[in-house]
N, C-alpha and C positions, 0 to 999 in steps of 0.2 A: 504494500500500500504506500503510495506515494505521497508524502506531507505536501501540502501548495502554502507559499509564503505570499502573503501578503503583504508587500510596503505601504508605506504611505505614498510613496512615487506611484505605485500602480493606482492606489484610493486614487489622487490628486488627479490622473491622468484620463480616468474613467467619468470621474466630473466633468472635466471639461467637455470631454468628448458629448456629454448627453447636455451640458448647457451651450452646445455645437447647435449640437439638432435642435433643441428646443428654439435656440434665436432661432433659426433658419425657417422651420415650422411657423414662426409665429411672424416671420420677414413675408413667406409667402403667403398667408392670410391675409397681413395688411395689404400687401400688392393687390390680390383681390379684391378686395374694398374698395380701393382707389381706381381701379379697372370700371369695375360697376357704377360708383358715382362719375366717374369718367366719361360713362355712355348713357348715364340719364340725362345729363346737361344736356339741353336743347337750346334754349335759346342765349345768344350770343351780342353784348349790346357795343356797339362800337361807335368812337365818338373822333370827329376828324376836327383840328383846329386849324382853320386857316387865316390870314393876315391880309387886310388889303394892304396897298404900297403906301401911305401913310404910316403904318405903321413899322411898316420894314426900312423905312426911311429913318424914323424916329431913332428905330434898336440901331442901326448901322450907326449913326451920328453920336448917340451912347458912347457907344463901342469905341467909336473913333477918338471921342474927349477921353475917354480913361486911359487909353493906349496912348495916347499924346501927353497924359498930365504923369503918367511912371516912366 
């Protein structure tokens, strides 16, 4: 009959390994979630800011006094 030694290196090594899998388990669950909320989003609200030249005039002339005053 054979005695089997257990270290503390083998305990320590056996942990990690099952708090391996468990992140991992619990990594690809979340991914799932986020997959699924991911494809309920439907609608999508999108908002464009545009300048007339007055005021792109203004910012350039800004721009131009602080670059001229350093």
């Amino acid at each position: 009959m054979e005695t089997i030694r257990i270290s503390a290196k083998n305990i320590i090594k056996g942990e990690v390994a099952i708090c391996l899998l468990l992140l991992f388990l619990y990594g690809y669950r979340q991914a799932g979630n986020v997959i699924r909320t991911m494809s309920q989003v439907t609608e999508v609200h999108k908002i464009a800011i545009t300048f007339d030249d007055d005021v792109i005039i203004g910012l350039s002339q800004e721009i131009s006094c602080k670059e001229a005053s350093a």
